[in-house]
C-alpha positions in Angstrom: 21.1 4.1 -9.1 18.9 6.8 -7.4 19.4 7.6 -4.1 18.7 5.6 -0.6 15.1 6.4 -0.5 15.5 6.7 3.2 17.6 9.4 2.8 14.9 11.3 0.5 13.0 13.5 3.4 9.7 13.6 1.0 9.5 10.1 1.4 5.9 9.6 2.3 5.1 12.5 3.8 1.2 12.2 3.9 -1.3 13.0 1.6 -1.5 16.7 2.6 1.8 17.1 1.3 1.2 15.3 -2.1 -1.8 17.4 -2.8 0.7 19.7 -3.4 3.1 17.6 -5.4 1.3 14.6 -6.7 -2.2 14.3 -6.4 -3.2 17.9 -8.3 -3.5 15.4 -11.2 -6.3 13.8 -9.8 -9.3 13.8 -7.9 -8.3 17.4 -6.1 -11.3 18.9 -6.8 -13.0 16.0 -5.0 -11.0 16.5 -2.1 -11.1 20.0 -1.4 -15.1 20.1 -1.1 -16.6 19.7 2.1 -14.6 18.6 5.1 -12.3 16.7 2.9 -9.2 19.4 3.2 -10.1 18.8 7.0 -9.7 15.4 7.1 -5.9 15.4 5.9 -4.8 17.9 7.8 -4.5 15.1 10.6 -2.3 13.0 8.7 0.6 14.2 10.8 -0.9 12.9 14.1 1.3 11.4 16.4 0.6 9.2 19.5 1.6 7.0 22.1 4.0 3.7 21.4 1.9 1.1 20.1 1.5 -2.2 17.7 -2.0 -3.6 17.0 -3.0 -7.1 17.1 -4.4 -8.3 13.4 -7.6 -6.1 12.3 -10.1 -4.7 9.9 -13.2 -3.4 9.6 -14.2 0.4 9.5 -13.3 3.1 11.2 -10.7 6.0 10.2 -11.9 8.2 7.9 -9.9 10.9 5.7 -10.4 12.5 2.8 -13.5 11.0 1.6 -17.4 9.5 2.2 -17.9 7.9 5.5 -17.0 4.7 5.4 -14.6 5.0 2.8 -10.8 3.8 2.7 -8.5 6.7 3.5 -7.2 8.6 0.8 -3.2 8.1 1.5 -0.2 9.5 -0.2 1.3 7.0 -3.0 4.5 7.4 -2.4 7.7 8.6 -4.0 7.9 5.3 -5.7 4.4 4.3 -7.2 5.6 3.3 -10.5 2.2 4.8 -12.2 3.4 7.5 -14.3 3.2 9.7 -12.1 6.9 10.5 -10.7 8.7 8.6 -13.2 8.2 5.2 -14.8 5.3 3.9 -15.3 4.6 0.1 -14.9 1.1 -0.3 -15.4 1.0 0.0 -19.3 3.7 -3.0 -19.6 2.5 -6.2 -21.1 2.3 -8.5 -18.0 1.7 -5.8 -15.0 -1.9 -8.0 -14.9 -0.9 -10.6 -12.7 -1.3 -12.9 -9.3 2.3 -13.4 -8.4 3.9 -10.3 -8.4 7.2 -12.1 -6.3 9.1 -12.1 -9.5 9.9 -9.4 -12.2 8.5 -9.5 -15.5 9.3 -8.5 -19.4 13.0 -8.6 -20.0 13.3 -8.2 -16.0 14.1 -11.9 -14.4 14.3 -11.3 -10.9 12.8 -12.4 -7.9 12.2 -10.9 -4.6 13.4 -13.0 -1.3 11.2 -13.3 1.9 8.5 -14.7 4.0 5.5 -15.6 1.4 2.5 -13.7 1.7 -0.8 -14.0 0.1 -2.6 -10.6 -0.1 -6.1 -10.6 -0.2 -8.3 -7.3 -0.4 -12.4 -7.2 -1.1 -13.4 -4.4 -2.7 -16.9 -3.1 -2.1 -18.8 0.0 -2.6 -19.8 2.2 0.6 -23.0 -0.2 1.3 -20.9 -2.8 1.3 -21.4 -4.5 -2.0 -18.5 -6.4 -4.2 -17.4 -4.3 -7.0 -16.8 -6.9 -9.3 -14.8 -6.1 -12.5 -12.6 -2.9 -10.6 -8.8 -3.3 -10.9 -6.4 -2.7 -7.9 -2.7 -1.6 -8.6 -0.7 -2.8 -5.3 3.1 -2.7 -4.6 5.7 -2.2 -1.8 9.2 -2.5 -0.7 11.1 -5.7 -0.5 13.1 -7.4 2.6 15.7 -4.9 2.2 13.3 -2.1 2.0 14.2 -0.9 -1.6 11.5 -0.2 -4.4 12.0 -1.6 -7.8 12.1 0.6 -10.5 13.7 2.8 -8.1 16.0 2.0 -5.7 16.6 -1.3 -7.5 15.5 0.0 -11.1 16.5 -3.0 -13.4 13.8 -5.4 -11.5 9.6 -4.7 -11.6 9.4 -7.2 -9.1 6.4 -6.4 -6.3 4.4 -4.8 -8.3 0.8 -5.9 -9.8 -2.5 -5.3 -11.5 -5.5 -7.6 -10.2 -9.1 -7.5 -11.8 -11.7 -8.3 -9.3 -13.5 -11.6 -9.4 -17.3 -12.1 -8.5 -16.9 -11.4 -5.2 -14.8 -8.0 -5.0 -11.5 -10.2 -4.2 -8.1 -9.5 -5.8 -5.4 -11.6 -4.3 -1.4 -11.5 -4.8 1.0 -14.1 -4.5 4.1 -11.6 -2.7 6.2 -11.7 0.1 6.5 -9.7 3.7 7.6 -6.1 3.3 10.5 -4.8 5.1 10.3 -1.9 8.3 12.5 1.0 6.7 13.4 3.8 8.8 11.2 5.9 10.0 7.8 3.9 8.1 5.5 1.6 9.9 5.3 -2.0 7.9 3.0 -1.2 4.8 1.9 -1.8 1.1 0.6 0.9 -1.3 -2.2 0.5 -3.5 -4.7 2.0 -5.9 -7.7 1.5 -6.6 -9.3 2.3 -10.7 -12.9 1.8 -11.5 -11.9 -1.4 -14.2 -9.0 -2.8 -16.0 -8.7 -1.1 -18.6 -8.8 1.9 -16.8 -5.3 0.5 -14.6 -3.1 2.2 -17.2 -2.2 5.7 -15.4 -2.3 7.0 -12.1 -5.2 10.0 -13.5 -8.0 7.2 -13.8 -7.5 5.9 -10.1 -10.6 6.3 -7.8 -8.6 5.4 -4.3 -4.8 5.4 -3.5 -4.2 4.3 0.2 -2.4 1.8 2.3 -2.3 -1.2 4.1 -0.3 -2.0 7.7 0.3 -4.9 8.9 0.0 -5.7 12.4 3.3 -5.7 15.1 2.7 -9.0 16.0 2.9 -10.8 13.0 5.9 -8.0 12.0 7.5 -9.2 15.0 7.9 -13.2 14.0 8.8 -12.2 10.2 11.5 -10.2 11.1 13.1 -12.8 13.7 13.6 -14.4 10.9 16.8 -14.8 8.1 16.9 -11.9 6.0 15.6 -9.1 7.7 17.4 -8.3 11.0 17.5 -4.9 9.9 14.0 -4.2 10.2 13.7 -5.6 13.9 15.9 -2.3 14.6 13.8 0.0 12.2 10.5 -1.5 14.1 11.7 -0.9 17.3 12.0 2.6 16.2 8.8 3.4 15.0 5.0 2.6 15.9 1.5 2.4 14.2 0.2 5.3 16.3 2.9 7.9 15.3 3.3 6.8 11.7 3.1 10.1 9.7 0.4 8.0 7.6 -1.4 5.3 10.0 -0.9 8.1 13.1 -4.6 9.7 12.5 -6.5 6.0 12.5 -5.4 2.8 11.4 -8.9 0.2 12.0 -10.0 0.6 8.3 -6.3 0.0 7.1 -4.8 -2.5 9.7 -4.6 -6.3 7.6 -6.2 -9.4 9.6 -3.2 -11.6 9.0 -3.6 -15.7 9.2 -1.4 -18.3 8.8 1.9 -19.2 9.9 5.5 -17.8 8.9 7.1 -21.5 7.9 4.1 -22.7 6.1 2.6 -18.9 4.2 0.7 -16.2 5.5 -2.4 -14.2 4.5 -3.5 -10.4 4.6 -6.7 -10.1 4.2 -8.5 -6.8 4.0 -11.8 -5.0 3.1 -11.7 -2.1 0.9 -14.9 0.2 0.5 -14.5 2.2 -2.6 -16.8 5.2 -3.5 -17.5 4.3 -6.8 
């Protein structure tokens, strides 16, 4: 077993810091021109206490074309290939319901159900039919498979969008860890086939989810810890969401007894 990852001080760090460590495998070049090395250097930003009722639409911008999703760190933990294992060429990673492991993996993660919805558009706002999106994230207790809980694959999946730009997952509510605002990872690759390593991905940023709806998940069985680790952290001074959260915040719907929804927009420059 590695590690408590919230005892690893890398931990998501930003993406300043994994230009340095992770992303000089892709897209750096990209990144450095123009303003782009300007951009990240806010990553760090702090601010007042805060939540954020649900929310899309544009607005931050970092690291790329105006308009565009943030560029974001992936993570310690992204399960890609690369730091580690790498999910995304296993038979089965294409799939909806990413609750349960898969392969000669049979578990399943515990907590709130949660439909994750993301659209995925080009800068002018167009679907991108037939791009893939790679998302995963923590589960109620705040451990990664594959890494903290490396015998499961659970909350992790590879979606193909439809006609429309949607890719949706069938999932549960994330855990608050210490010292992380609420969040799921996710990368974005031009088409399925290219979803097989972290080199081909166009986009790798995050989603948040909103304090309210954070708030009434974690009142409930399973995850008293995070109602301490949320009362310890906020969106504005999250070392990732701190610089501008609008583009990234989910518009969640639903209820917690009967299934909630994330829904997001994600423009892409393709």
């Amino acid at each position: 077993m590695r590690p408590d990852h919230h005892d690893l001080h890398e931990h998501d760090l930003g993406l300043r810091h994994d230009m340095s460590v992770l992303l000089g495998r892709r897209r750096l070049l990209g990144l450095l021109a123009g303003a782009g090395l300007v951009a990240v250097a806010g990553c760090a930003a702090g601010g007042p206490p805060g939540g954020g009722a649900p929310g899309g639409g544009g607005g931050a911008v970092a690291a790329g074309a105006e308009g565009e999703i943030p560029q974001e760190t992936a993570g310690p933990y992204p399960g890609d290939g690369s730091n580690g294992p790498n999910v995304l060429t296993e038979s089965g990673i294409v799939r909806g319901d990413i609750t349960s492991s898969f392969g000669s993996s049979t578990g399943t993660a515990a907590g709130v159900p949660l439909r994750v919805e993301l659209t995925l558009t080009d800068l002018a706002g167009a679907a991108m039919p037939g791009a893939a999106l790679y998302l995963w994230h923590c589960d109620r207790d705040g451990h990664y498979s594959l890494y903290d809980v490396e015998d499961q694959n659970y909350l992790r999946g590879v979606q193909e969008a439809d006609a429309s730009g949607k890719v949706s997952f069938t999932s549960i509510f994330p855990a608050c860890y210490a010292g992380r605002w609420p969040h799921m990872h996710f990368e974005a690759y031009p088409n399925l086939a290219a979803a097989t390593t972290s080199d081909n991905a166009i986009t790798t940023s995050q989603l948040a989810l909103p304090q309210n709806i954070c708030d009434q998940v974690y009142a409930t069985d399973g995850y008293s810890q995070s109602v301490q680790n949320l009362s310890d952290v906020s969106l504005a001074g999250d070392n990732v969401f701190g610089d501008g959260s609008d583009s990234q915040l989910a518009m969640i719907t639903g209820t917690v007894d009967g299934g909630l929804v994330a829904a997001l927009t994600v423009p892409l420059a393709a």
